[in-house]
TORPAMAR-193530 format. One line per 4 residues: their letters; for each residue x, y negated, z of C-alpha. Coordinates in Angstrom, 2 decimals. Layout:
N
A> X/Y/Z; ...
//
This chain:
641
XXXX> 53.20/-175.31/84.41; 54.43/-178.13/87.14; 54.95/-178.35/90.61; 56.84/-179.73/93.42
XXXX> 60.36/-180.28/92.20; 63.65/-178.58/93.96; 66.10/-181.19/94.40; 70.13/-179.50/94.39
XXXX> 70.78/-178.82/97.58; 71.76/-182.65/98.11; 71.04/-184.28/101.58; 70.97/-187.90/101.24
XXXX> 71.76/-189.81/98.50; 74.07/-193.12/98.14; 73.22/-196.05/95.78; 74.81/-199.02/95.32
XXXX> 73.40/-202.11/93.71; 75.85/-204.33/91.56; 74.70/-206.84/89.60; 75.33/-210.76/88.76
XXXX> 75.14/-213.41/91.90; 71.60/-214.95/92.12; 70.00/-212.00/90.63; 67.79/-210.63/93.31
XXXX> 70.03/-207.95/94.63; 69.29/-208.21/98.07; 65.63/-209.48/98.21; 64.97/-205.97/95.54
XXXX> 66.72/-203.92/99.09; 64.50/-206.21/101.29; 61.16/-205.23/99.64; 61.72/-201.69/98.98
XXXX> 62.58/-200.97/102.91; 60.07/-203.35/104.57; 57.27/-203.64/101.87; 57.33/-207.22/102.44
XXXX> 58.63/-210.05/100.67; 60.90/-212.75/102.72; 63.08/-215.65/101.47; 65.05/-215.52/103.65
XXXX> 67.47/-212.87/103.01; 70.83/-212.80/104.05; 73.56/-212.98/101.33; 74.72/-209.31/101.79
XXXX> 72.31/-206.91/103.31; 74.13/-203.85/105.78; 73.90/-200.61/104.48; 69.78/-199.88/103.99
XXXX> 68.10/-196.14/104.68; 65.00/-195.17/103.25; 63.59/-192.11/104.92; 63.59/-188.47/103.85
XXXX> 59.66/-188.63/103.48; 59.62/-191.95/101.48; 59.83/-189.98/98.25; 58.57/-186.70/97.66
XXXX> 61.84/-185.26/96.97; 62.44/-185.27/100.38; 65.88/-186.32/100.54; 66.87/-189.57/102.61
XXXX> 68.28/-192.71/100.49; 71.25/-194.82/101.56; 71.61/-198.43/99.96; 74.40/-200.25/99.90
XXXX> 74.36/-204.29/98.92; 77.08/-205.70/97.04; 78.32/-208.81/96.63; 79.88/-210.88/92.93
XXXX> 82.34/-212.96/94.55; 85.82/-212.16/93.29; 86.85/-212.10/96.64; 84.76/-208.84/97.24
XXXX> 85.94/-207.36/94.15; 87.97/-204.71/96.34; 85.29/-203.61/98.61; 82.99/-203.44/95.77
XXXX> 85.28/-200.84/93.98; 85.31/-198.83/97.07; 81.96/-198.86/97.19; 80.97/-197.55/93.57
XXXX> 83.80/-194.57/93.80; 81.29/-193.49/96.70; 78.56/-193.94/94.85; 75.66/-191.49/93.75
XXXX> 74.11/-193.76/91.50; 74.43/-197.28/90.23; 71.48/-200.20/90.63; 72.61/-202.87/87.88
XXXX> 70.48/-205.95/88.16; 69.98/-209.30/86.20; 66.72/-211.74/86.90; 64.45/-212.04/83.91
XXXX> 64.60/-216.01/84.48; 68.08/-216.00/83.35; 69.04/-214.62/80.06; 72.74/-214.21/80.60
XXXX> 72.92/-212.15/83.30; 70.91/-209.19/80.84; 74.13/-210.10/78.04; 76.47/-209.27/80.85
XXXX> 75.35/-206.00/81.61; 76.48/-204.70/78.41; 79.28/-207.35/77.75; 81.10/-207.03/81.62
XXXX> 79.50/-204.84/83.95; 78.81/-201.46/82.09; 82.83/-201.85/80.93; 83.79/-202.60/84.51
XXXX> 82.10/-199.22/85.76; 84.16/-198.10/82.61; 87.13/-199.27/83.85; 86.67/-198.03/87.64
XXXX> 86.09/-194.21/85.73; 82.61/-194.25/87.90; 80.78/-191.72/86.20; 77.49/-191.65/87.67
XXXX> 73.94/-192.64/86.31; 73.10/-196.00/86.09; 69.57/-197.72/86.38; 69.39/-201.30/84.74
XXXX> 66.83/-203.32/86.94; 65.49/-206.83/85.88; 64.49/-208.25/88.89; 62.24/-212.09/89.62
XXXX> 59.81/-210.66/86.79; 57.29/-213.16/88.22; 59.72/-216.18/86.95; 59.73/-215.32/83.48
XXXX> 57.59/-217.23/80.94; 57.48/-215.56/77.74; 56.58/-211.70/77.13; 58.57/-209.46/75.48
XXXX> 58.95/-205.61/74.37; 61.45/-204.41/76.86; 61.84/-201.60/74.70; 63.10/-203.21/71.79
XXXX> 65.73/-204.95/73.91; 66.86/-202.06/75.85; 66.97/-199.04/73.16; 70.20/-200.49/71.88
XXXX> 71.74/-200.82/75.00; 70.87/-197.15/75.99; 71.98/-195.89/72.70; 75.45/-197.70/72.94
XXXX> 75.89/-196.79/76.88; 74.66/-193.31/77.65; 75.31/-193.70/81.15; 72.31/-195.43/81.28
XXXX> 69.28/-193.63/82.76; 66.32/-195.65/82.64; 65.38/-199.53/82.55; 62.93/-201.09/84.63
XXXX> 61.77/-204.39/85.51; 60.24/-205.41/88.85; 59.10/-208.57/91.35; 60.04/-208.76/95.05
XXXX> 57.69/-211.64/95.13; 55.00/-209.86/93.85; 55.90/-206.19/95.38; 55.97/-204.93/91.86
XXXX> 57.90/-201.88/91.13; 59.99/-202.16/93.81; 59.33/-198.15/95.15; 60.00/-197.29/91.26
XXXX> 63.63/-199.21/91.03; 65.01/-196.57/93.50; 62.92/-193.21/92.89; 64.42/-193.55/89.06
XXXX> 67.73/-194.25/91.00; 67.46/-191.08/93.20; 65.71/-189.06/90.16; 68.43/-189.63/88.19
XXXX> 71.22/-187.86/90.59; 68.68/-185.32/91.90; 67.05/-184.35/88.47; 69.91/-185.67/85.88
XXXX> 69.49/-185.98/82.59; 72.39/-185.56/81.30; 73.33/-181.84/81.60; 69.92/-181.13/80.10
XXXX> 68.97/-183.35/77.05; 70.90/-185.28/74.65; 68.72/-188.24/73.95; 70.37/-189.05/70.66
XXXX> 69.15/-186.53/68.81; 66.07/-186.17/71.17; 66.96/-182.08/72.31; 67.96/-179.63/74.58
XXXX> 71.55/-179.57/74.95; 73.70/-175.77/74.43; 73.94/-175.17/77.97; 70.26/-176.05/79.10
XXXX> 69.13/-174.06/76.02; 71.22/-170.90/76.66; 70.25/-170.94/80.67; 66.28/-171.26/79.79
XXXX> 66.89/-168.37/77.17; 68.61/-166.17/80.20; 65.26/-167.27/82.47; 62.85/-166.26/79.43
XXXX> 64.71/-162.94/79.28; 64.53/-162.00/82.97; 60.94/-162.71/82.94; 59.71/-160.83/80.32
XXXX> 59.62/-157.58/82.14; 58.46/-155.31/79.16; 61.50/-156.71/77.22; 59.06/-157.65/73.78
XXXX> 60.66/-161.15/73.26; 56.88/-162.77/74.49; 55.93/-163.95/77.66; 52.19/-162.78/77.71
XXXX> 49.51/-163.92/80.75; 51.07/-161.84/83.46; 54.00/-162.93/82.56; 53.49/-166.44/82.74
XXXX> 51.68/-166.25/85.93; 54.31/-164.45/87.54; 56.99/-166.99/86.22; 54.67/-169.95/87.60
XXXX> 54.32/-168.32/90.85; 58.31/-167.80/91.57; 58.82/-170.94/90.73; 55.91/-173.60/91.74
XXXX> 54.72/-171.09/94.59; 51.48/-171.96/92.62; 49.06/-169.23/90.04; 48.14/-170.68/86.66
XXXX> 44.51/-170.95/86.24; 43.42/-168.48/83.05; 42.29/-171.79/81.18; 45.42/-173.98/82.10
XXXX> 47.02/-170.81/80.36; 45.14/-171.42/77.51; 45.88/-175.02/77.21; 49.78/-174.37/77.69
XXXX> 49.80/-172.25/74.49; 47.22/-174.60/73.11; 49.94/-177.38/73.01; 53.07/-175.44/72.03
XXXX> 50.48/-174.08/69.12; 49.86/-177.06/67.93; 53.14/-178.67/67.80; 55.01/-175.46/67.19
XXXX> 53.55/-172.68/65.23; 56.08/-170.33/66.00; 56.02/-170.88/69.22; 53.12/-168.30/69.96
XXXX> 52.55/-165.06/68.81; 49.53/-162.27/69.65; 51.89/-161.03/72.45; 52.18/-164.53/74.66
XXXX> 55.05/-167.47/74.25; 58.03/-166.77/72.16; 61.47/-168.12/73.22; 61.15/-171.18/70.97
XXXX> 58.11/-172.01/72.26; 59.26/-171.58/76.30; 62.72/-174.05/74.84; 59.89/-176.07/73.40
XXXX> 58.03/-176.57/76.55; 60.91/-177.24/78.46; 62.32/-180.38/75.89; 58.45/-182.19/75.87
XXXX> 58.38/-181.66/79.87; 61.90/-184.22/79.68; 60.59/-186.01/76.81; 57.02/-186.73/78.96
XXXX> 59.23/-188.01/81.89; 59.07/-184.58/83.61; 62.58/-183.36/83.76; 62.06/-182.31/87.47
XXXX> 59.71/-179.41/86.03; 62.70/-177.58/84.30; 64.92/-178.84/87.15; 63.12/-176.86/89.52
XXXX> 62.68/-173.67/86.88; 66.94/-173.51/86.41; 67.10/-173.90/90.81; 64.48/-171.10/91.42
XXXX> 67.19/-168.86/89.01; 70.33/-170.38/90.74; 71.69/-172.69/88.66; 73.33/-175.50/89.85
XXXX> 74.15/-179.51/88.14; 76.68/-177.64/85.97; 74.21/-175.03/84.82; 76.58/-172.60/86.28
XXXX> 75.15/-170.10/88.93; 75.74/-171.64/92.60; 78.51/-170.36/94.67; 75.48/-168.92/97.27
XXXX> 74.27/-167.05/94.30; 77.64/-165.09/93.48; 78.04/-164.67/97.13; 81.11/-162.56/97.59
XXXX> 81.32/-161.00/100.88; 84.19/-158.73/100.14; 87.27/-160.43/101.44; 90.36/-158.91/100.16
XXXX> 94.59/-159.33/101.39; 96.91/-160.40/98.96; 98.17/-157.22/97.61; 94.34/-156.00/97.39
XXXX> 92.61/-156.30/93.93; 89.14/-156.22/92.32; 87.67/-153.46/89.64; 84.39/-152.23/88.25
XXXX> 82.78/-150.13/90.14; 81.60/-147.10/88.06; 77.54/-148.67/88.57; 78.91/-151.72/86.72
XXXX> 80.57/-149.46/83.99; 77.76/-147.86/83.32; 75.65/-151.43/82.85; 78.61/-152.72/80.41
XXXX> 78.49/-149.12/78.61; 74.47/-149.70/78.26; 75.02/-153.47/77.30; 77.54/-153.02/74.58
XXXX> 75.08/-150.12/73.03; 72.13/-152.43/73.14; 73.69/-155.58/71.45; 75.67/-152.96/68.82
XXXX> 72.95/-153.32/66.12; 74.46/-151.67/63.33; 76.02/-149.14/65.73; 78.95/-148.58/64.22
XXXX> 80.47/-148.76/68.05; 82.33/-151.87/67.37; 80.85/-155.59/68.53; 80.95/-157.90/65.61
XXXX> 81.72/-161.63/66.90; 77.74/-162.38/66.22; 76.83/-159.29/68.35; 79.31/-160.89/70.72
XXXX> 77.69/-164.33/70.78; 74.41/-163.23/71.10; 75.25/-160.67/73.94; 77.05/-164.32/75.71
XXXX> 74.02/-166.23/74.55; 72.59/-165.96/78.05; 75.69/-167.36/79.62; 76.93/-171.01/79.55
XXXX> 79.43/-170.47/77.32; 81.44/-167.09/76.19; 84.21/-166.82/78.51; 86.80/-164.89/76.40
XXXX> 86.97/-167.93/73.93; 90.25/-169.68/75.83; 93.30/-167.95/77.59; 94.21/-166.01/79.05
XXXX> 91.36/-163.52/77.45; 91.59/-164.76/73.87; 93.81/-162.50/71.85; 94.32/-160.33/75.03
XXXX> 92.81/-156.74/73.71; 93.03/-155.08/70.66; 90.55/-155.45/67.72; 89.46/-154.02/64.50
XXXX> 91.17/-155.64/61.46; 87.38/-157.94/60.98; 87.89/-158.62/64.42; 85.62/-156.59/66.38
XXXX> 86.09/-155.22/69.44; 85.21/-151.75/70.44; 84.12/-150.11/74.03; 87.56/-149.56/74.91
XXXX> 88.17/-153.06/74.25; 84.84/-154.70/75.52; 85.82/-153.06/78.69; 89.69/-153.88/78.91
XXXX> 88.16/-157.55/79.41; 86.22/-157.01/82.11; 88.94/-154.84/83.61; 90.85/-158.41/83.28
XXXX> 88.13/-161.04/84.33; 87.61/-158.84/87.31; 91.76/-158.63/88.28; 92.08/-162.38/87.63
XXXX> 88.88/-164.10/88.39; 86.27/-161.50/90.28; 83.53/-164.49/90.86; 84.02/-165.38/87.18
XXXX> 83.83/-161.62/86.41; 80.24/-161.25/88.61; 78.82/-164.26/87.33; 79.20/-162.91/83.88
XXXX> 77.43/-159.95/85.19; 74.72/-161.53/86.39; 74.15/-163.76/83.14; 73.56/-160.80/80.85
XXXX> 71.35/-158.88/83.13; 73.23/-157.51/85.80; 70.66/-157.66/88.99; 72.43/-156.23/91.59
XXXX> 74.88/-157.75/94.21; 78.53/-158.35/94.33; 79.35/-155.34/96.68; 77.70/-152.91/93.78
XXXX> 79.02/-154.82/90.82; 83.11/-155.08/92.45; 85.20/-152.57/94.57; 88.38/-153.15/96.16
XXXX> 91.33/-151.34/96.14; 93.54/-150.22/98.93; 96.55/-152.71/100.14; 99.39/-151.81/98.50
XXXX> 101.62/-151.34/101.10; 98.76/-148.47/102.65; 99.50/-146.73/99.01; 103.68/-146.62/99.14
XXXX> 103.17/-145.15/102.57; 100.82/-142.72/101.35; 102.71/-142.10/98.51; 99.70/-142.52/96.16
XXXX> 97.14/-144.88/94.80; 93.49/-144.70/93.96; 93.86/-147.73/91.67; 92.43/-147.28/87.84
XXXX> 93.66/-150.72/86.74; 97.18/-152.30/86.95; 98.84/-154.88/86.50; 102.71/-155.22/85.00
XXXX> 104.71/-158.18/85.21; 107.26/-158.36/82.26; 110.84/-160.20/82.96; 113.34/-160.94/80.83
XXXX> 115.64/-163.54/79.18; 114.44/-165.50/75.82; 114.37/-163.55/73.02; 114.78/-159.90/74.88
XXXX> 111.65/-158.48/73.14; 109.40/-159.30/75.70; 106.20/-160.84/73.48; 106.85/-158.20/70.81
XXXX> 106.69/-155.59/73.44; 103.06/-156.73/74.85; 101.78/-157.36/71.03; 102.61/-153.00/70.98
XXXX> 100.51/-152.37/73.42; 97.56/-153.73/70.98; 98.70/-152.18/68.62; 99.73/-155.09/66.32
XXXX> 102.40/-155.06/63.63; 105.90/-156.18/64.34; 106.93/-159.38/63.24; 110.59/-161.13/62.42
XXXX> 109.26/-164.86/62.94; 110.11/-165.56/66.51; 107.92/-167.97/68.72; 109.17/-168.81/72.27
XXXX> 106.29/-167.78/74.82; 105.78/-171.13/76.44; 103.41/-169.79/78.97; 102.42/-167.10/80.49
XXXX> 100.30/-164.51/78.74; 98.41/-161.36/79.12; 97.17/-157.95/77.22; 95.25/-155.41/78.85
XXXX> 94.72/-151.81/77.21; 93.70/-148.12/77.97; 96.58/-146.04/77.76; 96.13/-142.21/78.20
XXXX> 98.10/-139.98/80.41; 98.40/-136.13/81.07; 94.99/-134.11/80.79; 93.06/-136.86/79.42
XXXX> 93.34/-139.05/82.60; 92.99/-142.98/81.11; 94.42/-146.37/83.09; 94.03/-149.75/82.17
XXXX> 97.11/-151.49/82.32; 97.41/-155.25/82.53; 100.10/-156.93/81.52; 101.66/-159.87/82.42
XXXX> 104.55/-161.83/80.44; 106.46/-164.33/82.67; 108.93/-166.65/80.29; 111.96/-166.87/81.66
XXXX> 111.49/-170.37/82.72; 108.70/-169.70/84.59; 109.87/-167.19/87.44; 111.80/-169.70/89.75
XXXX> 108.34/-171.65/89.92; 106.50/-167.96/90.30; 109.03/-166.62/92.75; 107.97/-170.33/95.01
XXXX> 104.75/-168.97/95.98; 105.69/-166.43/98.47; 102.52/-163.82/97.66; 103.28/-164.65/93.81
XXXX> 104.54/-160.83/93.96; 101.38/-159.34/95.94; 99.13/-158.34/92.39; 102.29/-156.80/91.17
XXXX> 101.76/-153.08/90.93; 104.81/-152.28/88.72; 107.64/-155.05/87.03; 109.82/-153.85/84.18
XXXX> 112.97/-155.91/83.30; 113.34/-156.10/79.29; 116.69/-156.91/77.66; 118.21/-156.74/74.47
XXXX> 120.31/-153.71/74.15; 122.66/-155.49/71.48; 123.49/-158.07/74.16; 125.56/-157.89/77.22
XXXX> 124.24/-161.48/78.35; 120.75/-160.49/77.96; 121.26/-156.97/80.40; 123.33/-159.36/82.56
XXXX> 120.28/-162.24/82.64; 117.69/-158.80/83.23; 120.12/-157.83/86.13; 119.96/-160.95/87.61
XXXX> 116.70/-161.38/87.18; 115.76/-157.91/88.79; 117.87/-158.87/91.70; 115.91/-162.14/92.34
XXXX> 112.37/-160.53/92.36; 113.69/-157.48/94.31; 115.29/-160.04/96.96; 111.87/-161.87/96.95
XXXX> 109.32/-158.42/97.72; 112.10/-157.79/100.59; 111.21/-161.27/102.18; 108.10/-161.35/101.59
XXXX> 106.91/-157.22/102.41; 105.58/-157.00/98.27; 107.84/-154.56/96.86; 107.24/-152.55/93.83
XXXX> 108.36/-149.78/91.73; 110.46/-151.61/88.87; 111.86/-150.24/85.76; 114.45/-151.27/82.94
XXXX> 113.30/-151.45/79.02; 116.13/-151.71/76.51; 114.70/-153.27/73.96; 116.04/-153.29/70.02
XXXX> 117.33/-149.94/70.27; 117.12/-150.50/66.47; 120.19/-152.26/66.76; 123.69/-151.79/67.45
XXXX> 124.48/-151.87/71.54; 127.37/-153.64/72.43; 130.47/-150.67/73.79; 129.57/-150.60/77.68
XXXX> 125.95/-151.44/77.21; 125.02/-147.09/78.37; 127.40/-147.42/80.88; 126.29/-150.71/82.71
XXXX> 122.71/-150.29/82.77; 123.04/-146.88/84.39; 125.00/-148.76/86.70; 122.52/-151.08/87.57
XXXX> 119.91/-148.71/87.59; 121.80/-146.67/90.24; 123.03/-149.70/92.41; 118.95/-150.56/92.91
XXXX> 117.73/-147.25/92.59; 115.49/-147.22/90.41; 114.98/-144.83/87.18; 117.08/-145.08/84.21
XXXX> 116.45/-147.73/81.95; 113.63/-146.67/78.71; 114.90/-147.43/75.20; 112.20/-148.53/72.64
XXXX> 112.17/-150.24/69.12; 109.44/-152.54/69.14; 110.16/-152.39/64.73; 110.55/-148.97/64.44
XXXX> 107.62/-148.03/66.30; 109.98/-145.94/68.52; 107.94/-146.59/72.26; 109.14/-143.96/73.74
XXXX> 106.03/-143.61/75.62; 106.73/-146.91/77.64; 103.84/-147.54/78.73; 102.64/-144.28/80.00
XXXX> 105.94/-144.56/82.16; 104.79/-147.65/83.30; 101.79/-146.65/84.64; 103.36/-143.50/86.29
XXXX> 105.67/-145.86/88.01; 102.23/-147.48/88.85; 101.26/-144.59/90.35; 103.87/-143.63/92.48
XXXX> 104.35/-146.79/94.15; 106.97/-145.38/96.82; 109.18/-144.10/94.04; 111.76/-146.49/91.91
XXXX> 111.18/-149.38/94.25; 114.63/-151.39/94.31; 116.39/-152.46/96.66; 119.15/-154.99/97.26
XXXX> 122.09/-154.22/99.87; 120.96/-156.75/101.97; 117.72/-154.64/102.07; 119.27/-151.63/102.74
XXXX> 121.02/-152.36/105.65; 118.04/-154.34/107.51; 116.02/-151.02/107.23; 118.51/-149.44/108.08
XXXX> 119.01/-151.58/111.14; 115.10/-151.12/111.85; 115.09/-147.26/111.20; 118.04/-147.66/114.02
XXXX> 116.28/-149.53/116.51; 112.92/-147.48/115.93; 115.64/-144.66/117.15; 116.70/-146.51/119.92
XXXX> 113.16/-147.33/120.80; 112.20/-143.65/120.89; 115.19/-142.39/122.63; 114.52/-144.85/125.45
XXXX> 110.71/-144.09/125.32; 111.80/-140.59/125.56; 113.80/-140.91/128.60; 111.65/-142.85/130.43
XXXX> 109.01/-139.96/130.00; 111.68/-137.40/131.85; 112.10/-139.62/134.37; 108.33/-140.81/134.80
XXXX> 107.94/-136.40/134.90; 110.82/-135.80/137.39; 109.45/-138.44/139.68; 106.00/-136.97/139.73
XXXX> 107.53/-133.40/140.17; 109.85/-135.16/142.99; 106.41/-136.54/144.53; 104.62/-133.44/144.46
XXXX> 107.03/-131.58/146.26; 108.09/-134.08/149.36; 103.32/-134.26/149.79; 103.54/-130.36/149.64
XXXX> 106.30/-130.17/152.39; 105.34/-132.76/154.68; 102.00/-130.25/154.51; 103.59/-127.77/155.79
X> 105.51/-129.39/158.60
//
């Protein structure tokens, strides 16, 4: 199971070789491009190409010579921040140059943050007198300083090694270690493992956890454009069989013998075999699918979004069904994992998706739920969203998987929307009622204890409307101290279907601060052509309201047009059906949109001079007609005469 290895889509790479003066630097350049040995060698060599077909990955090699002198100590920085990978010499002959890589120069790459992989060459092996186990000398080095790929020793003299110093060099960036195998502890690493296990899965077509001949053959093919003999077949099982039991069955190779394959491959110096496996399946250096493999053709304006289309639904329905294994239609975190355990990592663990649907009181999370967070991923991050998709089995393309909506603006002139998911941004001064408010759409218990919301945060649920029509509604808390720097970005406003404006009804600063507030984001979708329907919540209607509190919201309301403001208790459990008005504002997105008077009178300036425009357009028509007519009659009389 080999071939010739796929090399990331790189086309050239840089190395630069550092090292002590006097320790064959640039006679180790010398002999690798000319195959020759001279002694006379300049102190610092120019920049050094090796051809595309000098190794057989195919990829051209660019050497740069450095010099030790503290005088070049700029230049030399410059040059490893550019670097692909690091050549770090010392000559046999001369002890202290080897203490010095680990005592100044692996600490100076340190220091410069140059986080690349680094070959350790020992170069003049010819002038060395005793023997020694370069092994033993070098393990501790490499276990101290993992940016250390490989160690080698060569002779320019003798042309010894010399091809090898810079094939490791170039292996290292094309085929890296690093992302793939953790050499302390001698095994795959998370990522690697979970990657394979999504390359086993796709490849066992009749989906019985065993790769059997056909299987394997097929998998070979794809991959090493080569067929596996029946007996070299054999003798792959053979040696997974007798190192791992387990890792064949009567139906073919399990998934801890395919893993196991894989980590001897790296441990036998082979790590371009699996290399070129995870780039046949897309992966890139990350083991994250490449951007060319999520291609997303549908381009979308700022006050377009992306959702499900009902194909990908109906996937996610199937999914959550199949990894459900005590089908009590709720995922367990375990079902969870393993239903992730196909992509790098599961991408609800960190904000703004963690804690952002409901769940059972175990923590489960039902359909509803499972799909609320997709609804999300595919609002906030659509590529994110697909690439899920595609890790837990999703094989069709972006334009089956995603839809996008209408503009915006197209829906408030046609008065309706065809949109199934939206998204509410929630205003309001410190300790309105804001957080509690989102936490109720969840579900979750009221509490007393009051945490500022230093960031933003989101929760997404169904809610139902009239004849058992269901909307996902996003929602999107922006603390108070947060909206000058949103209100900056001039299409901050454009994913904003609907904005409510939440105040404490006890507190005439707190209406006063919503006002404001109100004013500022209406002013701002005015400029900037995002407008949306907005809406008032009194919040605490469990308490007392201050005397005018009835009077001046219904002021406000009616000054920027919009409805009248909704009362809810948060503690009581009084919603008043909140957020089924939301989304009806949502859906009507040409009704409660406010406006400032500064708005008022530039449309109605506009609706004047689209008047004017037609009045003029108009009378230029009678007179364009009354010249024709005028035309027509002077030909027909100087006919007759």
């Amino acid at each position: 199971m080999s071939g010739g290895p796929i090399q990331g889509g790189r086309t050239s790479v840089r190395i630069v070789v550092v090292g002590d003066r006097a320790t064959g630097k640039s006679s180790l350049i010398a002999a690798a491009a000319s195959e020759t040995f001279s002694r006379e060698v300049p102190p610092v060599l120019p920049p050094t190409r090796l051809p595309a077909d000098f190794y057989p990955d195919n990829v051209p090699i660019t050497i740069i010579d450095t010099s030790s002198s503290l005088e070049y100590r700029g230049r030399l920085a410059e040059e490893l921040k550019r670097a692909d990978a690091v050549v770090l010499t010392y000559a046999c002959d001369q002890p202290t140059t080897l203490n010095r890589i680990s005592s100044f120069w692996i600490y100076e790459l340190r220091r410069l943050e140059i986080r690349v992989p680094v070959v350790v060459v020992g170069c003049k092996l010819d002038r060395r007198d005793e023997e020694y186990n370069l092994n033993l000398v070098m393990a501790p080095i490499m276990r101290q300083f993992r940016e250390i790929e490989t160690c080698i020793e060569c002779s320019a003299a003798n042309l010894l090694q010399i091809p090898e110093v810079f094939y490791f060099a170039q292996k290292a960036v094309l085929h890296p270690t690093a992302p793939l195998f953790d050499q302390e502890t001698q095994a795959l690493k998370p990522r690697c493992m979970r990657a394979l296990k999504r390359i086993f899965v796709l490849c066992d077509l009749d989906m019985d956890s065993a790769l059997n001949d056909d299987e394997l053959n097929e998998f070979q093919v794809k991959c090493f454009n080569a067929p596996l003999q029946p007996a070299e077949i054999v003798d792959v099982k053979r040696v997974v069989q007798d190192k791992l039991p387990q890792g064949v069955n009567e139906l073919g190779l399990t998934l801890t013998g395919f893993l196991f394959l894989h980590a001897l491959f790296i441990e036998r110096g082979r790590i371009e075999t699996t290399w070129t496996v995870l780039r046949k399946f897309g992966y890139s250096d990350e083991l994250r699918l490449r951007d060319d493999y999520l291609s997303m053709p549908l381009k979308k304006a700022p006050d377009q979004s992306f959702q499900l289309t009902s194909e990908a639904v109906e996937f996610l329905k199937g999914v959550f069904s199949t990894f459900d294994d005590d089908k009590d239609e709720v995922l367990r975190n375990t079902e969870l994992e393993d239903l992730f355990s196909t992509a790098p990592e599961s991408p609800w663990d960190e904000a703004p998706y963690k804690d952002a649907v409901e769940r059972t009181p175990m923590g489960g999370l039902s359909l509803s739920g499972f799909l609320s967070e997709w609804a999300l991923m595919t609002l906030l991050d659509p590529v994110q969203s697909l690439a899920n998709l595609i890790y837990i089995g999703y094989n069709c393309n972006a334009a089956s998987a995603l839809n996008v909506t209408r503009r915006r603006s197209i829906d408030r002139k046609k008065q309706q929307t065809e949109r199934s998911v939206f998204q509410c941004f929630v205003f309001g001064p410190k300790k309105a009622g804001k957080s509690a408010l989102l936490m109720s759409l969840l579900g979750r218990p009221f509490s007393d204890n009051y945490v500022p919301t230093a960031s933003e945060q989101y929760v997404v649920n169904v809610v139902d409307q009239h004849a058992g029509n269901k909307k996902t509604l996003v929602i999107r808390e922006i603390p108070e101290d947060g909206v000058k720097k949103l209100l900056s970005n001039k299409e901050s406003l454009a994913a904003c279907d609907v904005a409510i404006f939440v105040y404490d009804s006890s507190s005439e600063y707190s209406l006063r601060r919503a006002s404001e507030l109100l004013v500022d984001v209406t002013k701002q979708g005015e400029e900037t052509g995002f407008s949306m329907p907005c809406l008032l919540v009194a919040a605490k209607h469990d308490l007392d309201s201050y005397p005018m509190a009835m009077k001046e919201s219904a002021k406000i309301c009616q000054d920027m047009g919009i409805d009248e403001s909704i009362h809810v208790s948060v503690k009581e459990r009084d919603l008043n059906n909140v957020f089924s008005k939301i989304v009806n504002a949502a859906e009507n997105p040409h009704l409660s949109v406010p406006e400032t008077d500064a708005g008022r009178n530039r449309k109605r300036f506009c609706q004047l001079v689209n008047h004017s425009l037609i009045f003029v357009s108009v009378g230029a028509a009678t007179v364009f007609v009354g010249m024709a007519a005028y035309r027509a009659y002077a030909a027909r009389k100087n006919g007759a005469s």
